[in-house]
C-alpha positions in Angstrom: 64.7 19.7 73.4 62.1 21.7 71.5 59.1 20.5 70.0 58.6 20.3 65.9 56.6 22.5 64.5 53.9 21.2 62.5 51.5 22.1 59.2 48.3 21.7 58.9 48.7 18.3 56.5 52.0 16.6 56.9 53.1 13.4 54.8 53.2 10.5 57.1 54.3 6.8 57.1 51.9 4.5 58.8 53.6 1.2 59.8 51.0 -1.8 59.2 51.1 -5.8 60.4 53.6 -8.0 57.7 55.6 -5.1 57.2 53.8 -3.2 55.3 53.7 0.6 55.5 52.2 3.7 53.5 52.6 7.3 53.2 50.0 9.2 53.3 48.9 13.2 54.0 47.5 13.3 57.3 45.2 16.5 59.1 46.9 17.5 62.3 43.8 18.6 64.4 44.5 19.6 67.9 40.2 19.5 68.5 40.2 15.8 67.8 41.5 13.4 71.4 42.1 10.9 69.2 43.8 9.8 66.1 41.9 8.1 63.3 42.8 5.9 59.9 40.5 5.2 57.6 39.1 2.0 57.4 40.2 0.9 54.2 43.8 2.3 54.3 43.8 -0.4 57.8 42.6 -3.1 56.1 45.0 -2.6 53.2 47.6 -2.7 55.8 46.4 -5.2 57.8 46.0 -3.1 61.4 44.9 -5.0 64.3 43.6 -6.5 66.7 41.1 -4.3 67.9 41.8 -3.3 71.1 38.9 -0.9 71.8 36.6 1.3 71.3 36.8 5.5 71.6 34.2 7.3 72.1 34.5 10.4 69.1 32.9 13.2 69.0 32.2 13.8 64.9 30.5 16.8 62.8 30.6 14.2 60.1 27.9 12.0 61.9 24.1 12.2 60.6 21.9 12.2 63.8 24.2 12.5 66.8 27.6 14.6 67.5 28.8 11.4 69.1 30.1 7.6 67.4 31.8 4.5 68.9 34.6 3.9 66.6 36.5 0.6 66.6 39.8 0.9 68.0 43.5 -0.5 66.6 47.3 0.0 67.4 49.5 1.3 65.3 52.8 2.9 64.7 53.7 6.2 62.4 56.0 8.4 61.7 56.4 12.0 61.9 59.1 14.3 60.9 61.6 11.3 61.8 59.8 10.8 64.9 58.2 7.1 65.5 55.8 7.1 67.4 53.2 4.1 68.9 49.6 4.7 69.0 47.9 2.3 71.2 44.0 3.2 70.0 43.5 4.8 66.5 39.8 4.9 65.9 38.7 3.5 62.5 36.7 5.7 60.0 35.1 6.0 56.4 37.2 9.0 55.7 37.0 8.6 51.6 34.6 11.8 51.9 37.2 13.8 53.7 40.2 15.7 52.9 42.7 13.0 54.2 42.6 9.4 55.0 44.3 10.2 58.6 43.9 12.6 61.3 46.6 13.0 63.7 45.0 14.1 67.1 46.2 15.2 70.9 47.6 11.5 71.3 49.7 12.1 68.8 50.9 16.1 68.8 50.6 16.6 73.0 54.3 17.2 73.9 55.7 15.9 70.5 55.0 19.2 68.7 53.1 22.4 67.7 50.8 23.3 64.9 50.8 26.5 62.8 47.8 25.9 60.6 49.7 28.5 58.4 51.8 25.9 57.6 51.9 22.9 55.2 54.3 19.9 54.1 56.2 21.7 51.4 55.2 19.2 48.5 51.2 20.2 48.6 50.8 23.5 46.6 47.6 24.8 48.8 46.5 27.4 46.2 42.9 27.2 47.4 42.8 25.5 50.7 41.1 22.0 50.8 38.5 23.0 48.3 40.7 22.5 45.6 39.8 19.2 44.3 43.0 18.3 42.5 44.6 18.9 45.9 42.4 16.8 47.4 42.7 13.8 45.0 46.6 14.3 45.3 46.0 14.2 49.3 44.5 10.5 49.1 47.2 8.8 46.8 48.8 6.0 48.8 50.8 3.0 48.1 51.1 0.5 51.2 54.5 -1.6 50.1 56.3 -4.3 52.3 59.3 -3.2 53.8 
């Protein structure tokens, strides 16, 4: 079987605790080890325990290149694929371009990116500089199932 082939931002559903669960845009970034969630979108869907920590490396960070996160399972879906993450690192990502990044836990033999691509609902006219693009990239709604 072939792998999927992936954009660069793909809707996801992220399954939380109580069965709740959101859709969200997510940044497929083959550089990151790790996936990450941001911290708020967690605690809206009530991830947990924590079950670690990682060790990121982050451009974002003031002062070092490298953070201990907080780390928390969780399951997601991707193109129809579920798929269990046992250590998603928490972040403030309300700055960024998404509220999740989808990392080399996630796409290592699962699939392939072309950063080419996108999920067909996000008209990219400027890249993630756009700032309507962006805002439309961080609607979420967590329902129960």
């Amino acid at each position: 079987m072939g792998k999927e082939t992936l954009g660069l931002i793909e809707k996801v559903t992220v399954y939380g605790n109580d069965g709740r669960k959101a859709e969200v845009y997510a940044l497929m970034d083959t550089g990151a080890s790790t996936t990450s969630i941001d911290i708020k979108l967690a605690s809206k869907l009530r991830l947990g325990p924590i079950v670690g920590y990682v060790k990121v490396k982050s451009k974002t960070n003031i002062g070092s290149d490298e953070v201990i996160r907080v780390a928390v399972p969780l399951e997601l879906e991707i193109k129809g694929q579920r798929i269990k993450v046992p250590k998603a690192n928490l972040a403030v990502r309300e700055n960024m371009s998404t509220l999740m990044l989808i990392g080399r836990d996630v796409l290592l033999n699962r699939f392939v990116v072309d950063v080419s691509l996108t999920h067909e609902t996000i008209e990219a006219k400027n890249g993630l500089k756009n700032k309507n693009l962006i805002e439309q990239l961080k609607k979420v709604d967590v329902v129960e199932e």
